[in-house]
C-alpha positions in Angstrom: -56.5 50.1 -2.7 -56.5 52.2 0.6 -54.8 55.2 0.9 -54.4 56.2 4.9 -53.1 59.1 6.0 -51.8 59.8 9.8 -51.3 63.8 10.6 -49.2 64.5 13.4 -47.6 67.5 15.0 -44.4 65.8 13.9 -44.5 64.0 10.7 -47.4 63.2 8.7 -47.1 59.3 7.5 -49.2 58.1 4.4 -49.6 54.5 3.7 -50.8 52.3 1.3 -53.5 49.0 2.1 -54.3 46.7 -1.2 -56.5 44.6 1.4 -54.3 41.8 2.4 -51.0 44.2 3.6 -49.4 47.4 3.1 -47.2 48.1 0.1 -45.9 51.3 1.3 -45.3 53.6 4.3 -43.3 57.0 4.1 -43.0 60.1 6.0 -42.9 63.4 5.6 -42.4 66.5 7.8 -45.6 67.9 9.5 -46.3 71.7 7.8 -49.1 72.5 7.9 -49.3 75.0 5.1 -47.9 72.5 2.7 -50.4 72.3 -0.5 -52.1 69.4 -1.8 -49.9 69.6 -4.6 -47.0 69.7 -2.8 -47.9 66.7 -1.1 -49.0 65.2 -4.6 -45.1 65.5 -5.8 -43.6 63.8 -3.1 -46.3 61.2 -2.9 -46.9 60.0 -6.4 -42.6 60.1 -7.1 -43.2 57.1 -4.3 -45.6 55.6 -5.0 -43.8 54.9 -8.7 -40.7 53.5 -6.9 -42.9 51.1 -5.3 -44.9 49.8 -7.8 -48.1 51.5 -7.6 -50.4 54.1 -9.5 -52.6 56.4 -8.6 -55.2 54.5 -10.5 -54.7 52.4 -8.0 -56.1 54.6 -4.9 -59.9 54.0 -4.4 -60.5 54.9 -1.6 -59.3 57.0 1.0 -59.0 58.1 5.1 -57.3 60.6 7.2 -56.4 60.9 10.9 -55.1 64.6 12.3 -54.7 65.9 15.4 -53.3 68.9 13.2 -56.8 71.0 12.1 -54.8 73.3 9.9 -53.3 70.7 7.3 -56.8 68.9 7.1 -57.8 71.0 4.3 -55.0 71.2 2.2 -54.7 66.5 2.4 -58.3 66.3 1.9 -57.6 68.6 -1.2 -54.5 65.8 -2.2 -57.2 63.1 -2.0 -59.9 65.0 -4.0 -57.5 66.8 -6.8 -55.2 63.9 -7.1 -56.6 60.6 -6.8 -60.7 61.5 -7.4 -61.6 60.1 -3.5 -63.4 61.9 -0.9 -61.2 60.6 2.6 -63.0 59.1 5.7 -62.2 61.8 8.2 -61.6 60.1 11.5 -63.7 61.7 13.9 -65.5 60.7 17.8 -68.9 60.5 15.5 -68.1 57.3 13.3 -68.4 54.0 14.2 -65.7 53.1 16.0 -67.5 49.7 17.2 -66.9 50.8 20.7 -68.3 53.5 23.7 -66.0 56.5 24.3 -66.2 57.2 28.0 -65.3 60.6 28.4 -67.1 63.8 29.7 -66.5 65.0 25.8 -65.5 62.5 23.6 -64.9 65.6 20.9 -61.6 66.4 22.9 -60.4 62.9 22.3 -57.6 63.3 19.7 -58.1 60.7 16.9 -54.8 58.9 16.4 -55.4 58.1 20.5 -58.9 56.8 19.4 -57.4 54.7 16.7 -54.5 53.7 18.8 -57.2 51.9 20.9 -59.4 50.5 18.2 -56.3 48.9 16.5 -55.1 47.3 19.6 -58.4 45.7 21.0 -58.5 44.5 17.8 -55.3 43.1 18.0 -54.6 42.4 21.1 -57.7 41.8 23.1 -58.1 44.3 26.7 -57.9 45.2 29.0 -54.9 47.3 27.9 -53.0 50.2 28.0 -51.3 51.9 24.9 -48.3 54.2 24.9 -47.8 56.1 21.9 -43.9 57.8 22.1 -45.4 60.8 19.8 -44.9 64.6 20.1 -46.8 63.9 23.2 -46.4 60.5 25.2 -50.2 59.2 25.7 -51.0 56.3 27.8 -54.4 55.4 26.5 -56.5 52.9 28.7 -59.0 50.5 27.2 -61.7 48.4 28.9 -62.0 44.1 28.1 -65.0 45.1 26.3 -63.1 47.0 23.8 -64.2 51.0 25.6 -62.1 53.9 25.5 -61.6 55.2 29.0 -59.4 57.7 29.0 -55.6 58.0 29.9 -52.6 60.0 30.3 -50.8 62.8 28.0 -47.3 63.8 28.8 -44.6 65.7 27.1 -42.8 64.0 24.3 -39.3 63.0 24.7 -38.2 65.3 21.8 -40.0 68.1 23.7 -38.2 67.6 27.0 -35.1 67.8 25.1 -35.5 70.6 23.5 -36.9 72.5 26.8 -33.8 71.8 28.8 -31.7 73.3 25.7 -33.3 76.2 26.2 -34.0 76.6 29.2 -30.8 76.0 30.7 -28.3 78.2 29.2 -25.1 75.9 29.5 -27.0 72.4 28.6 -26.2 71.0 24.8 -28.9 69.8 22.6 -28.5 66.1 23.0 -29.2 62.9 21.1 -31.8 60.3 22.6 -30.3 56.6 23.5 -29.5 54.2 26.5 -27.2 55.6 28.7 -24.5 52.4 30.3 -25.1 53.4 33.3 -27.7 55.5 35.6 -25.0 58.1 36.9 -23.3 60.3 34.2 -19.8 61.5 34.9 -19.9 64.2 32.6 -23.1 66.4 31.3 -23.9 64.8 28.5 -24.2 61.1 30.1 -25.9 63.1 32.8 -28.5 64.5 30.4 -28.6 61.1 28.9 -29.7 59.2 32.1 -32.1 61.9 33.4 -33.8 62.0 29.6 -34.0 58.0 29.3 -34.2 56.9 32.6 -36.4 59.4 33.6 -39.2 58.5 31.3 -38.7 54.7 31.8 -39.5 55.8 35.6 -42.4 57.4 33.9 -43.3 54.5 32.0 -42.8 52.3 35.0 -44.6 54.4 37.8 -48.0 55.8 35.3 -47.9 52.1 34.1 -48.5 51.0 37.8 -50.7 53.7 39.0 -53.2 53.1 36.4 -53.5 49.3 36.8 -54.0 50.2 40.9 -56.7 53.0 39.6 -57.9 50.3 37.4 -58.1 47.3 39.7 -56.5 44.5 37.0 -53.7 44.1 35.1 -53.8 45.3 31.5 -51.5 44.2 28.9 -48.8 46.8 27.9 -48.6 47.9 24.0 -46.4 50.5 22.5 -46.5 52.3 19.3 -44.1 55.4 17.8 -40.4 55.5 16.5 -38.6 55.5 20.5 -40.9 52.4 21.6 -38.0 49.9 20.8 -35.7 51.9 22.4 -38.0 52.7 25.6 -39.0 49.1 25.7 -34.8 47.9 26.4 -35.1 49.5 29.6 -38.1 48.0 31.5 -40.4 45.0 31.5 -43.1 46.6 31.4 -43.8 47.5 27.5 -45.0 44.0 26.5 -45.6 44.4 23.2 -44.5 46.9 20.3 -46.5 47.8 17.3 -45.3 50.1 15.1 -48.4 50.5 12.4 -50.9 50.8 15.3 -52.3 54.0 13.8 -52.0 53.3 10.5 -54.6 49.9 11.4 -56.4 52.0 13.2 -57.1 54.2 10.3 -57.7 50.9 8.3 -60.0 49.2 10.8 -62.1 52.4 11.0 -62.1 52.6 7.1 -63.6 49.1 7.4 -66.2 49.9 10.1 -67.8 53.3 7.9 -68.9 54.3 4.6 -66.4 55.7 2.7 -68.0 59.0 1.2 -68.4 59.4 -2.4 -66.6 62.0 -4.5 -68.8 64.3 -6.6 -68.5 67.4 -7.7 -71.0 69.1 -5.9 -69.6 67.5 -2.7 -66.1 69.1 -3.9 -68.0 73.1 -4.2 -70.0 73.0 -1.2 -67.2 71.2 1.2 -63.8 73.0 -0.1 -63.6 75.4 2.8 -64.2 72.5 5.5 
């Protein structure tokens, strides 16, 4: 089986693949200090609820946009389940051309995101991914990355007008009734969701003009389904979009091979 592993500035979310489907998918909060055997206590309790040994990992890959907690989940993979992960990086094979002045700066899970919903989907398309950050990744009929759009994340805008703004409450995200808020709160509500529906809406338009063509609409991340009540324009959701993505590329590359001279010369990578 496939273990995956998606690192995000939020949550990092590890999932199991036994090659037909997954049998598991959990979350845990992003820290990046957090040891491998940390991680191993929380993962391997889960894994026993669902079924599954670690015996059963044999293979493994890992997608971060977090640098720091690299080393301590390639450690989890090594220590714990005797794999050396696929680390998603702009070198593999990703089966398509990254047009960008330096594909490097291209964070994986946006790479992925793109892979996964060619794949999927067919293009051209654009993907939104309602992370930390909200990306609107583009992606060429012929299955290219061409670059896109990063925004702040909902939770972030939140949190930035609680601070900022001495008298302003910390608020919960969801659809206000109506546009106009009679008191703060509904106030806040409608300027946080409507606002970044109008966000959806107007980037969504603006890059199919820049591009020349329609592109089919996909959304991925925990506030897609909610995002998606408010416009037309989100045409289809996909919540394991990374998690394939990660899959897919496992597919695509040689997974490495564990040894333990591998393990001495590559610990402090």
């Amino acid at each position: 089986m496939l273990l995956v592993v998606d690192a995000g500035n939020t949550n990092v979310v590890v999932a199991v693949h036994d090659g037909t489907g997954w049998r598991g998918n959990w979350r845990i909060a992003t820290e990046p200090q957090r040891t491998s055997d940390e991680y191993a206590v929380w993962l391997l309790t889960l894994l026993g609820h669902s079924g599954l040994k670690r015996d059963d990992i044999e293979q493994a890959v890992i997608g971060t946009v977090v640098p720091a907690a690299l080393y301590h989940l390639r450690r989890l993979c090594r220590d714990w389940f005797d794999v050396e992960p696929l680390i998603a990086r702009s070198s593999l094979d990703w089966g398509f051309e990254i047009r960008m002045d330096n594909p490097d700066e291209v964070g994986a899970d946006r790479l992925l995101n793109a892979l996964a919903a060619h794949r999927k989907f067919g293009g051209p398309l654009v993907v939104i991914d309602f992370g930390t950050a909200t990306t609107f990744d583009v992606v060429h009929g012929d299955g290219a990355y061409v670059g896109g759009v990063i925004a702040p994340g909902i939770n972030l805008s939140i949190e930035a007008l609680h601070r900022a703004a001495a008298r302003l409450p910390r608020i919960g995200i969801g659809r206000p009734h109506s546009v106009i808020g009679r008191s703060t709160i509904p106030a806040m509500q409608s300027g946080i969701y409507w606002g970044y529906v109008g966000m959806i809406e107007g980037l969504v338009a603006r890059i199919q003009a820049e591009f020349a063509g329609p592109l089919k609409v996909i959304a991925t991340g925990g506030l897609a389904p909610l995002l998606a009540e408010g416009t037309a324009v989100i045409e289809r959701i996909d919540p394991d979009l990374t998690l394939d993505g990660l899959r897919m590329l496992a597919e695509r590359n040689a997974v490495p091979t564990l040894t333990r001279d591998r393990v001495r010369t590559l610990d402090g990578d």
